[in-house]
C-alpha positions in Angstrom: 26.2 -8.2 -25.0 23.8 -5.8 -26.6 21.6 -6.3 -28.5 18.7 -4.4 -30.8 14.9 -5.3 -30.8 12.9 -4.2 -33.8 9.3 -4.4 -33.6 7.5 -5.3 -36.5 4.0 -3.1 -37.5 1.9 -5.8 -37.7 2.5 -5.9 -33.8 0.0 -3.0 -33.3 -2.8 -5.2 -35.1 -3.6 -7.4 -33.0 -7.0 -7.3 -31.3 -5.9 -9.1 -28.5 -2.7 -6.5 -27.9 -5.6 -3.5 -28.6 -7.8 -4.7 -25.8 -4.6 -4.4 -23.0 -4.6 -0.2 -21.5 -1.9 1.9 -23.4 0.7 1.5 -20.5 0.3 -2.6 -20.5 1.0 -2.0 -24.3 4.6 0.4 -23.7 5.6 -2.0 -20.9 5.4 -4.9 -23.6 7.4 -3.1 -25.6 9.8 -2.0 -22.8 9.6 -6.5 -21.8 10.4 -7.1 -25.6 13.3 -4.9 -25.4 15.0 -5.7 -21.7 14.6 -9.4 -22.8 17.8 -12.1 -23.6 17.5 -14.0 -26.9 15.5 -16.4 -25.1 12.4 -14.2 -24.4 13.4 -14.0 -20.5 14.6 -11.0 -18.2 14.5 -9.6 -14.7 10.8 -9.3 -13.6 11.4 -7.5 -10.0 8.9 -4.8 -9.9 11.3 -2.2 -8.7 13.7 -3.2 -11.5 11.6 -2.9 -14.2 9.8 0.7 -13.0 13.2 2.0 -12.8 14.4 0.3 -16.3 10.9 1.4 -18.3 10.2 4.7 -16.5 13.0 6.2 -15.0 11.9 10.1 -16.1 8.2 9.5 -16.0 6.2 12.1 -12.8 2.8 10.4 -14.2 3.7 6.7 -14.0 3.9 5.1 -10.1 5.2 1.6 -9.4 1.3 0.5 -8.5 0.2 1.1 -12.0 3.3 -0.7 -13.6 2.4 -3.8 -10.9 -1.5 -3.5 -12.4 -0.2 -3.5 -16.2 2.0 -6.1 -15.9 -0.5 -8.4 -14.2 -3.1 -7.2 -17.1 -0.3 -8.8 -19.7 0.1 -11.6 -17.6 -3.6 -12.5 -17.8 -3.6 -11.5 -21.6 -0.8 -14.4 -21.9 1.4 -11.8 -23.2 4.4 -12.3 -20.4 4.6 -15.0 -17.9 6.2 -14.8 -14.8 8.1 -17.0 -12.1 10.6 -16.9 -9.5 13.7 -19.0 -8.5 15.3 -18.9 -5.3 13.6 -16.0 -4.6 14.3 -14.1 -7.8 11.8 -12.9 -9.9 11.8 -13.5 -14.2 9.7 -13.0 -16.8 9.1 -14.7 -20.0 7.6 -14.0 -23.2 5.6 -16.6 -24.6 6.3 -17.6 -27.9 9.5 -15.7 -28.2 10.6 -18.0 -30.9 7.8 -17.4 -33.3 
């Protein structure tokens, strides 16, 4: 089913958000908009380079592996596998 995310403009003021590198900061964005109404989505690194940056020349799988693990540790996104399958979640979704 699809579905529209907004994102509101108090997003961009938070200090915590500010401290993640620019690309950590579109991915979250990209994670926000790929995700189900529960906050969740497919978190396979090939997946999600080819779902966020499917034009990009500049942007290589390696540095979307390093920005999402900069999120991960920034509590933004969390994620897990099960039976072998990798997801994401976003924290706080319901908020």
């Amino acid at each position: 089913m699809a579905r529209i995310r907004t994102i509101k403009p108090t997003f961009w003021d938070s200090e915590k958000l500010g401290r993640c590198s620019s690309l950590a900061r579109l991915n979250f964005v990209g994670l926000i908009s790929l995700a189900d109404d529960e906050g969740r989505g497919r978190g396979d690194t090939r997946f999600l380079f080819s779902r966020l940056h499917p034009y990009s020349k500049d942007i290589t799988e390696k540095a979307v592996v390093t920005s999402m693990r900069e999120l991960e540790r920034a509590r933004f996104v969390s994620f897990y596998t099960i039976a072998s399958c990798r997801y994401y979640v976003i924290p706080g979704w319901a908020e």
